[in-house]
PLY file of the C-alpha trace (Angstrom):
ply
format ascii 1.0
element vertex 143
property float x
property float y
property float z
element edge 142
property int vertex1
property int vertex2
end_header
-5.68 -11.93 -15.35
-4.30 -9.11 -17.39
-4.55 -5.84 -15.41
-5.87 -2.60 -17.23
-3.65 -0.94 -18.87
-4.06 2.54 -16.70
-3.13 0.03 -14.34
0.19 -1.53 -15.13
2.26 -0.18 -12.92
4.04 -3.16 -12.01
7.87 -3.07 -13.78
9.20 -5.56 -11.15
7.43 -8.75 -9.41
5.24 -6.93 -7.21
3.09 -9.57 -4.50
0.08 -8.72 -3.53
-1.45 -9.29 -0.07
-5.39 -9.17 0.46
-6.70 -10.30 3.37
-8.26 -10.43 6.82
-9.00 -12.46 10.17
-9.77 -15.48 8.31
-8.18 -16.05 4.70
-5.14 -14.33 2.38
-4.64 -14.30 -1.13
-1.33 -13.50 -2.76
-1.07 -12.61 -6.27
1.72 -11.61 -8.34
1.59 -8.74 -10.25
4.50 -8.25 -13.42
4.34 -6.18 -16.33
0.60 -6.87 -17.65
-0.42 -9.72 -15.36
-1.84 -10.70 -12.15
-1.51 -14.13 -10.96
-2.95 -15.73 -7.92
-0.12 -17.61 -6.34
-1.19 -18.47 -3.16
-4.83 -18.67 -0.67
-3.95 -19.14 3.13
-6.84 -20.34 5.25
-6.40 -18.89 9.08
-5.71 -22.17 11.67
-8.82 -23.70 12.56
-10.43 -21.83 15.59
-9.82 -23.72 19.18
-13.32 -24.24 20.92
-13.01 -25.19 24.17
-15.02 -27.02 26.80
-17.68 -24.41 27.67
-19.16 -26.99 30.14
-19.38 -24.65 33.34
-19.69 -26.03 36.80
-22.81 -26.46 39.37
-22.02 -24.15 43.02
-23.35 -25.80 46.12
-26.38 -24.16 45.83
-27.31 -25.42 42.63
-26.27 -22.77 40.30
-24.32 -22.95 37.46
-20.88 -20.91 36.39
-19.24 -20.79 32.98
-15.82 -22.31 32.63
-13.73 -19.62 32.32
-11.22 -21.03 29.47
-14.32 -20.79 27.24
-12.87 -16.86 26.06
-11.68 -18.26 22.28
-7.78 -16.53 22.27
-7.54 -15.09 18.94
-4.19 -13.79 19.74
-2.41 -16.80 19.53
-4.73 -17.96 16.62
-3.39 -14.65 15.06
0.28 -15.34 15.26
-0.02 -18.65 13.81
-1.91 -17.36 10.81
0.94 -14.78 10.19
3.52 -16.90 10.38
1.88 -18.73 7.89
1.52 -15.45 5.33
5.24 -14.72 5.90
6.39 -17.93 5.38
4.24 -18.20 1.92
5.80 -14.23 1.35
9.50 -15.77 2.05
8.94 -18.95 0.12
7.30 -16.96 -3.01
10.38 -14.34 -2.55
13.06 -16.44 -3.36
11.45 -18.03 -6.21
10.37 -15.27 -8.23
12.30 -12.34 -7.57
10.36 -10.52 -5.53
11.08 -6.52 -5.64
7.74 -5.24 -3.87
4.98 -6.31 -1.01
1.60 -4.32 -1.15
-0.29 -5.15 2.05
-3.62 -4.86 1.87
-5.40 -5.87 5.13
-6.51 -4.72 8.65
-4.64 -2.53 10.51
-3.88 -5.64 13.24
-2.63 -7.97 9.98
-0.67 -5.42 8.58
1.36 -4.24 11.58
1.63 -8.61 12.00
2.78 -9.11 8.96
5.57 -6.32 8.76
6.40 -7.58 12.32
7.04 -10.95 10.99
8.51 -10.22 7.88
12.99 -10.75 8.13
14.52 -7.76 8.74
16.07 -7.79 5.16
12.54 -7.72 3.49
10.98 -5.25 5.38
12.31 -2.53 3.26
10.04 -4.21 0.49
6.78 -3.04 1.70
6.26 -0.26 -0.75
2.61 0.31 0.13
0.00 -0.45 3.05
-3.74 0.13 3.16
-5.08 -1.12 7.04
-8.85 -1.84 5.20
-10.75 -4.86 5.03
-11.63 -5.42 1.27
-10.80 -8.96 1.17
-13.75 -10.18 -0.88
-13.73 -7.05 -3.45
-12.90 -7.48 -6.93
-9.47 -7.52 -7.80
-9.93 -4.81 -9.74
-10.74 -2.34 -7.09
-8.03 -3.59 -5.06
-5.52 -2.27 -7.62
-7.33 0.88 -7.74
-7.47 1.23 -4.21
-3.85 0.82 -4.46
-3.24 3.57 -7.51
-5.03 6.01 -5.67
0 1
1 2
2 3
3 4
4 5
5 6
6 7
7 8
8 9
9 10
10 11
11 12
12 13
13 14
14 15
15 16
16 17
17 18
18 19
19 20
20 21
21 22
22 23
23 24
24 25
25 26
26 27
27 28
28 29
29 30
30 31
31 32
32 33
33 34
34 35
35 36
36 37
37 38
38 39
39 40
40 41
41 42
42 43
43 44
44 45
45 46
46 47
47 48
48 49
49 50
50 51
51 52
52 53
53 54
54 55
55 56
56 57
57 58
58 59
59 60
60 61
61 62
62 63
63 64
64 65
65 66
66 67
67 68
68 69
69 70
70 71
71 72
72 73
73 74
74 75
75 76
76 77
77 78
78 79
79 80
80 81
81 82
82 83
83 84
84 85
85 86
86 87
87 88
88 89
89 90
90 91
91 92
92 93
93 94
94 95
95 96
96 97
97 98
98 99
99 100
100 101
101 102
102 103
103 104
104 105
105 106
106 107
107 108
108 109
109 110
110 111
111 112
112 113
113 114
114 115
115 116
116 117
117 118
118 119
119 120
120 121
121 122
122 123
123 124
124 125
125 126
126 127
127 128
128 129
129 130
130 131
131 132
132 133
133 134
134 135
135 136
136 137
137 138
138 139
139 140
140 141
141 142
């Protein structure tokens, strides 16, 4: 995609991370255009057994592993992100990371991230507006 030209603000590869809970994109933006380079699907969500157990006196209680732990779901989807940030890093150049995710994802991500790229995260936005245009994602991150 060629970004609008009151948009090009992008002198050196520049990735682009929009995402939330469940799926990232990655694009690359340089010069005039915007690439998609990369979709992440989160790991496939755990569901235990939620068969519960009969008491003596006939009543029933949930199985209390049935509480899905998105925490640990979470750090495997990261790891995932950063490793696809890494990977797309050394093969293009990378100057710039724009994160553009939940608050939780972002603070993940820069977490994750080696300690020599951190310094790359130029800008941040903690907002969910993983399925908006790509357009108003760049706005979102002129403004």
């Amino acid at each position: 995609m060629q970004i609008p030209q009151e948009l090009q603000h992008y002198e050196h590869p520049t990735l682009i991370v929009v995402g939330d809970f469940e799926h990232a994109v990655i694009h690359l933006a340089h010069d005039k255009d915007l690439t998609e380079v990369a979709t992440i699907e989160a790991p496939e969500l755990h569901q235990p057994d939620t068969e519960g157990s009969v008491t003596i006196g006939g009543g029933r209680t949930a199985n209390p592993s049935t509480d899905v732990d998105e925490g640990a779901r979470r750090v495997r989807y990261t790891k995932q992100i950063v490793d696809k940030i890494v990977e797309l890093q050394k093969s293009n150049d990378i100057q710039f990371i724009n994160l553009i995710m939940p608050a939780e994802m972002c603070r993940r991500l820069q977490d994750g991230l080696p300690s020599n790229m951190k310094t790359n995260v130029t800008k941040v936005l903690e907002v969910n507006i993983a399925k908006a245009p790509m357009l108003d994602v760049l706005r979102r991150l002129e403004a």
